[in-house]
C-alpha positions in Angstrom: 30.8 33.4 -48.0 30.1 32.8 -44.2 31.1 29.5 -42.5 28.3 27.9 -40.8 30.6 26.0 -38.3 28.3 22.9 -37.8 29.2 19.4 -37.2 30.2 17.6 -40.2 30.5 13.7 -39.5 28.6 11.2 -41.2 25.7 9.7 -39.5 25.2 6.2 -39.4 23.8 4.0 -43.0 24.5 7.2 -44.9 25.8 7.7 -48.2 27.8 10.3 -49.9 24.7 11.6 -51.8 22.4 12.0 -48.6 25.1 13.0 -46.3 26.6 16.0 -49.0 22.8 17.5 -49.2 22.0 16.7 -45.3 25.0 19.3 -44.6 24.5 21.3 -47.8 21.1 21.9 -45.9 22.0 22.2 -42.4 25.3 24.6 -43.3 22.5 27.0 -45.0 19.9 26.6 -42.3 22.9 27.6 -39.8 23.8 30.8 -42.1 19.8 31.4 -42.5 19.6 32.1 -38.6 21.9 35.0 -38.9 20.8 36.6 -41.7 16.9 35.3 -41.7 16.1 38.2 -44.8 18.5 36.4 -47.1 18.4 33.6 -49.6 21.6 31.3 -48.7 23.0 28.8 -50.6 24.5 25.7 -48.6 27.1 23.1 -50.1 29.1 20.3 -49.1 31.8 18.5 -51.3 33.0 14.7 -50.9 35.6 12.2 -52.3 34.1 8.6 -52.6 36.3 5.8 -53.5 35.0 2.3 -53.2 32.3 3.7 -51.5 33.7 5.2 -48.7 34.0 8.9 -48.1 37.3 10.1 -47.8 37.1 13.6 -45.6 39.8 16.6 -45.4 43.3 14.8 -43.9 43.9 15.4 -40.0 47.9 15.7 -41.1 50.0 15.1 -44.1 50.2 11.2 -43.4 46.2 10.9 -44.2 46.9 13.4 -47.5 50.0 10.9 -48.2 48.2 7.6 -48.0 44.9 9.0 -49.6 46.4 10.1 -52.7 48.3 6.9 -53.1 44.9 5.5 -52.7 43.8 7.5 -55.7 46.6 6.9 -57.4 45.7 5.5 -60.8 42.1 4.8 -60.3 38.8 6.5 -60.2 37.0 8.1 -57.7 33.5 10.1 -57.3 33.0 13.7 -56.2 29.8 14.5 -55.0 28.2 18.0 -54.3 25.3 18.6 -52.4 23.6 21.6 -52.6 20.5 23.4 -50.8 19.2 26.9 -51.5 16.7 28.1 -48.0 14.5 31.1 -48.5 14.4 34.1 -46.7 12.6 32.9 -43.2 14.1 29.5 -43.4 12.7 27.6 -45.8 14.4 24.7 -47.5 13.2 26.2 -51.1 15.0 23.2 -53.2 18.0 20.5 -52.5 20.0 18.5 -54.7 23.6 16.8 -55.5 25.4 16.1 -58.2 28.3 13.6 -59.3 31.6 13.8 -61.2 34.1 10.9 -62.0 37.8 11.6 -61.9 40.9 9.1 -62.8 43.9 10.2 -61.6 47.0 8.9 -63.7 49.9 6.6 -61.7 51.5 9.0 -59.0 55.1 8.6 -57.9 55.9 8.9 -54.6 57.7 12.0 -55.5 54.7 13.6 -57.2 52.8 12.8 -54.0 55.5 14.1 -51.5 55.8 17.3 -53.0 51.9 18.0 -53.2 51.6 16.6 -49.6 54.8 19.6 -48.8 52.6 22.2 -50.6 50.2 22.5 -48.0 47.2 22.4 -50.9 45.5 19.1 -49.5 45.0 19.7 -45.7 42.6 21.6 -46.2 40.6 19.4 -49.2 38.3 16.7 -49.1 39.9 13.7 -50.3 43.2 15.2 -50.2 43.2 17.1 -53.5 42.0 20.7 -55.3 41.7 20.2 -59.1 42.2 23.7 -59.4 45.4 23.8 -57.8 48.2 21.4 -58.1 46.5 18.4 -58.2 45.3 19.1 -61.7 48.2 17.5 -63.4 46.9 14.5 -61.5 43.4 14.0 -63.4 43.6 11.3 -65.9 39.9 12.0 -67.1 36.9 13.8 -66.3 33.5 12.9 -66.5 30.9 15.3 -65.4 31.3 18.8 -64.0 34.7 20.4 -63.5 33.2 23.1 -61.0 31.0 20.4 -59.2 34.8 18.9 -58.7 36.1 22.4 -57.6 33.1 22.3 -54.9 30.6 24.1 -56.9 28.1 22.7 -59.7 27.9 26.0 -61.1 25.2 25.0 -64.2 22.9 22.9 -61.6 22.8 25.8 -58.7 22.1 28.2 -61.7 19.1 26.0 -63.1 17.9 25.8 -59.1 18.4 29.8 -58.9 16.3 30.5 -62.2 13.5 28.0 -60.7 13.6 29.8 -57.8 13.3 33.2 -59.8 16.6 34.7 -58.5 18.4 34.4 -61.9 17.6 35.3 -65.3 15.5 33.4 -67.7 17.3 31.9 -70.4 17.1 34.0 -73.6 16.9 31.9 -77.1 16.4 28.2 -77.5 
């Protein structure tokens, strides 16, 4: 894992699916010029409720006010993902989606997840593989896509691009 350390804000008129793969493909382009004889894989993870992108918190008052935001309702997480060939080239893009609920939070609940340190460092304030699973209502979609990762969609775009194995059986 290297960090690409580009800029990540959102540019004007774009949504969550076109902003995750824009910096899913400029994080691996950024990688790509330090190792150029490499195949990098690029991803970037949002939160999207009522279609607005909730980013990491600046400070535990943001992670405190966007969980009570997701408190008891649903929300989007969407992965974009790029894989770039050696020399550069953007071989194949995509994103995916998953739908979380979270259950009613207490204030409590909240505080002491906020205290934890987990979410300052999570986009929308939460890791479903950390404390926050306790949270999650329902699931629709991808557990790893939530986790930051569609595992089952990057390894369909690996086997296109020949650098995993072909599936064996039916």
């Amino acid at each position: 894992m290297r960090p690409s350390a580009i800029e990540e804000s959102l540019l004007s008129g774009e949504d969550a699916e076109t902003h995750t793969v824009r910096l899913a493909r400029e994080k691996a382009r950024a990688v790509a010029r330090r190792f150029p004889d490499a195949w990098i894989l690029g991803t970037d993870t949002v939160v999207v409720l009522d279609d607005e992108i909730l980013g990491k918190p600046t400070d535990e008052a943001v992670a405190r006010r966007t969980l009570g935001r997701l408190s008891g309702r649903e929300h989007r997480v969407v992965t974009g993902v790029a894989l770039v060939a050696p020399g550069g080239e953007v071989r194949e893009e995509l994103y995916e989606e998953s739908r979380v609920r979270f259950r009613k939070l207490s204030a409590d609940e909240i505080a002491a997840y906020v205290a934890s340190g987990e979410p300052l460092d999570k986009a929308g304030s939460y890791g479903i593989q950390g404390g926050a699973a306790d949270f999650v209502a329902r699931l629709q979609g991808s557990y790893e896509n939530v986790v930051g990762l569609p595992i089952d969609a990057v390894r369909e775009m690996l086997r296109r691009a020949g650098l995993y194995p072909p599936r064996v059986g039916p």
